[in-house]
Backbone bond lengths (Angstrom), bond angles and torsions (degrees), N, CA, C in turn:
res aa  C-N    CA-C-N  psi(-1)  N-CA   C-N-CA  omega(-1)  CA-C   N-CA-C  phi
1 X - - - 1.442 - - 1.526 109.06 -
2 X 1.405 118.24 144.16 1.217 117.39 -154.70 1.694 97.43 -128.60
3 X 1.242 119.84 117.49 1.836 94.49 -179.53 2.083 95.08 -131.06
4 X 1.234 92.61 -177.12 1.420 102.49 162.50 1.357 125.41 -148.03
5 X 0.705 142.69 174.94 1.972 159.26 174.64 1.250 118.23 -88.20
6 X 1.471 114.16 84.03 1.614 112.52 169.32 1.285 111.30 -67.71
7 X 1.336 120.68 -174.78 1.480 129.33 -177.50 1.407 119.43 -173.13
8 X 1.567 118.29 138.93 1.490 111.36 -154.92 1.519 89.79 -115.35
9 X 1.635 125.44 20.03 1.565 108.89 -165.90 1.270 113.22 -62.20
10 X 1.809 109.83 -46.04 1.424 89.13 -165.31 1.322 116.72 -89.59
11 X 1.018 111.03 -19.19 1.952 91.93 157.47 1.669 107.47 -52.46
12 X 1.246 120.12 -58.39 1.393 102.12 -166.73 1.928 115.64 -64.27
13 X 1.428 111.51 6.31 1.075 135.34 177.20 1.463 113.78 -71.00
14 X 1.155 111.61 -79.42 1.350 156.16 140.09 1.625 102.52 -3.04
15 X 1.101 128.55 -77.80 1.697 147.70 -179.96 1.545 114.40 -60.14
16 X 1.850 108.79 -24.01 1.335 105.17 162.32 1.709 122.82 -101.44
17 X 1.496 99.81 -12.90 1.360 101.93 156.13 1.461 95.39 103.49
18 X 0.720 112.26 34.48 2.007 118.17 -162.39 1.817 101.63 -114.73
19 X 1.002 101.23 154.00 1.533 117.72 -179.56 1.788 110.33 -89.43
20 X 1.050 100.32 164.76 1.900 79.39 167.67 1.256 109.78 -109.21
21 X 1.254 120.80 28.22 1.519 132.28 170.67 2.269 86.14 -84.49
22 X 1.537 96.93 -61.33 1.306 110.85 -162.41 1.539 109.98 -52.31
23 X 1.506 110.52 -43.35 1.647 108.12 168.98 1.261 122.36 -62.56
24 X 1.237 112.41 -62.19 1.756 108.11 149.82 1.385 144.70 5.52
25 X 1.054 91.63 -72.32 1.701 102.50 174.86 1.747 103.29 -82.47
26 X 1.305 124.35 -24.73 1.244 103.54 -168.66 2.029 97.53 -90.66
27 X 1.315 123.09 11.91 1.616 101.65 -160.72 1.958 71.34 -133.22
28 X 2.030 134.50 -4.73 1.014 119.27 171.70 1.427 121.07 79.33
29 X 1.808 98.82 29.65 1.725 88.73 167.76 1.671 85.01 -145.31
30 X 1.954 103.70 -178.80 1.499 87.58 -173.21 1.793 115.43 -90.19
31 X 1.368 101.22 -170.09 1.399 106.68 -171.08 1.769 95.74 -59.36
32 X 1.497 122.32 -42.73 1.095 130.96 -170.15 1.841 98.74 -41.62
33 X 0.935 96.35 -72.10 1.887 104.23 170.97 1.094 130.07 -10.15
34 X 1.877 108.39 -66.25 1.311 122.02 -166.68 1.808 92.54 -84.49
35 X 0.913 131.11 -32.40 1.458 134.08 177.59 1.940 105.10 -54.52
36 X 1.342 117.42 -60.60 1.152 128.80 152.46 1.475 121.61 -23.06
37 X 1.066 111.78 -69.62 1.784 130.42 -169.08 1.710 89.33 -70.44
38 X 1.381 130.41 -58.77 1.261 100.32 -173.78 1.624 137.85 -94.38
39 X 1.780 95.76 19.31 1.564 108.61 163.04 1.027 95.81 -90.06
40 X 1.380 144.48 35.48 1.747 117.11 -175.30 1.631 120.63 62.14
41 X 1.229 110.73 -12.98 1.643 103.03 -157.78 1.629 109.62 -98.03
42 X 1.224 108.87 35.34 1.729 122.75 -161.54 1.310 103.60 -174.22
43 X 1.582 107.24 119.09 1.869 94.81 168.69 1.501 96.67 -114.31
44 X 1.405 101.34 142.87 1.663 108.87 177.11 1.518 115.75 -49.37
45 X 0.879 94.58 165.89 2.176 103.24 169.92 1.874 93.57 -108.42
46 X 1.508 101.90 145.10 1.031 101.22 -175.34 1.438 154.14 -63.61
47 X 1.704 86.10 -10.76 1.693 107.63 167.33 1.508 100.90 -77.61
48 X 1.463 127.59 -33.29 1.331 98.53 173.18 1.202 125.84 -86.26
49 X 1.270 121.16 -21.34 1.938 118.14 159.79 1.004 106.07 -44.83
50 X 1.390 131.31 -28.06 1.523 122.96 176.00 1.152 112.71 -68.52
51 X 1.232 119.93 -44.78 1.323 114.00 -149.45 1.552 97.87 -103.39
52 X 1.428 122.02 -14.95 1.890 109.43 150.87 1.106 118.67 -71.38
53 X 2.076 130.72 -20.48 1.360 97.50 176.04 1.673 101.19 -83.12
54 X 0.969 154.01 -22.00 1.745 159.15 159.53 0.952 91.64 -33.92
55 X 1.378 151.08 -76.91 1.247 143.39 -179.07 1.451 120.34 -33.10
56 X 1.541 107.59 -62.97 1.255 112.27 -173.37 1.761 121.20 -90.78
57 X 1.423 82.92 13.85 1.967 93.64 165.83 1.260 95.50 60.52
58 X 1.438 130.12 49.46 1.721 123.75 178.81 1.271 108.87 -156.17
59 X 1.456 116.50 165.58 1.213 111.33 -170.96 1.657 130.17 -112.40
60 X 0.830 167.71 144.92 1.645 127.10 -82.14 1.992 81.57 -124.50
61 X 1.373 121.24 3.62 1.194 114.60 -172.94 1.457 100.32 -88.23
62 X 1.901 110.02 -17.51 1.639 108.69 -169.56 1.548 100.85 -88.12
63 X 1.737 103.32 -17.82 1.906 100.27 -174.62 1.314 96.78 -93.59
64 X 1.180 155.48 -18.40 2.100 143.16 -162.15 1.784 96.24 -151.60
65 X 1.294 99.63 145.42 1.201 118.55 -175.13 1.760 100.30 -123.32
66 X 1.142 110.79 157.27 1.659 95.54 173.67 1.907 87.48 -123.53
67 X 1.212 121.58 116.68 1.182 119.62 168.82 1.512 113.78 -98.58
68 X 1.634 124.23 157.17 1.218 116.37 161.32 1.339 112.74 -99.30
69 X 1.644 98.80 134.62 1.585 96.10 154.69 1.284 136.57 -82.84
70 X 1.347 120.16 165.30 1.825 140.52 -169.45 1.702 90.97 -54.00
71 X 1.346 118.64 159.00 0.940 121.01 146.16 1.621 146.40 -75.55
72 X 1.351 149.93 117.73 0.927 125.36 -138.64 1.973 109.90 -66.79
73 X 1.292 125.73 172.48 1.223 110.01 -148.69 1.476 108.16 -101.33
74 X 0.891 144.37 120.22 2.070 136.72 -135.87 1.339 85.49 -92.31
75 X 1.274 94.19 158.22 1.848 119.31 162.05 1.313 142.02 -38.66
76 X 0.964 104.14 121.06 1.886 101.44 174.90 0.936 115.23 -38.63
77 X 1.263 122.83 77.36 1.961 134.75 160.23 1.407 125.56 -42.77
78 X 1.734 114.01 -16.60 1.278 118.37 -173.24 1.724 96.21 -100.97
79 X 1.184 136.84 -24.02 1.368 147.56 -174.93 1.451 115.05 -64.14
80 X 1.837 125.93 89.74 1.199 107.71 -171.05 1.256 117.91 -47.57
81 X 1.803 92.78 164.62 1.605 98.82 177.85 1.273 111.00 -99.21
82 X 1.256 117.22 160.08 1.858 125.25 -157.64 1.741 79.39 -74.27
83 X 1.612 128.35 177.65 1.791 139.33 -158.61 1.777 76.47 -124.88
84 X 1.124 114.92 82.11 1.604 104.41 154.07 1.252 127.34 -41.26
85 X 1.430 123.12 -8.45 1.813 113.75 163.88 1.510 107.84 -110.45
86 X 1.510 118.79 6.91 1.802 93.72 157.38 1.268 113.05 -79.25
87 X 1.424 111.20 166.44 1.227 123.38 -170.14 2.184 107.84 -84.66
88 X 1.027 114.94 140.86 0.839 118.41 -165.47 1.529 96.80 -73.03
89 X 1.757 125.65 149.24 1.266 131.90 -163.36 1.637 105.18 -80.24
């Protein structure tokens, strides 16, 4: 099973009108971070999920979602398969 970590920061970013310089400094990591965390390309450590939903007065089920992803999509099953004992041309 394959899942991932959604995240509602920067909308909830966004709605308070804050920079991600401004969230930053108040949850103690850099802007680089919060920029990170809300491309997907960074998952928080759990003291700081804490300490963004504290920030954002919410509770950490309204800030991260755990979604599953698709499975990747299998092989052309109808596509013969090459005769591993002919001889190669």
């Amino acid at each position: 099973m394959d899942h991932s970590i959604q995240n509602q920061i920067r909308a909830r970013r966004k709605a308070r009108g804050w920079t991600q310089q401004q969230l930053a400094q108040a949850v103690g990591v850099s802007r680089q971070s919060i920029n990170a965390i809300e491309r997907d390309r960074y998952v928080p450590s759990l003291p700081l999920a804490l300490a963004l939903t504290r920030v954002f007065g919410c509770t950490t089920e309204d800030l991260f979602s755990l979604e599953r992803r698709p499975p990747p999509p299998l092989a052309d099953l109808s596509a013969p398969m090459p005769d591993a004992a002919a001889p190669a041309p």
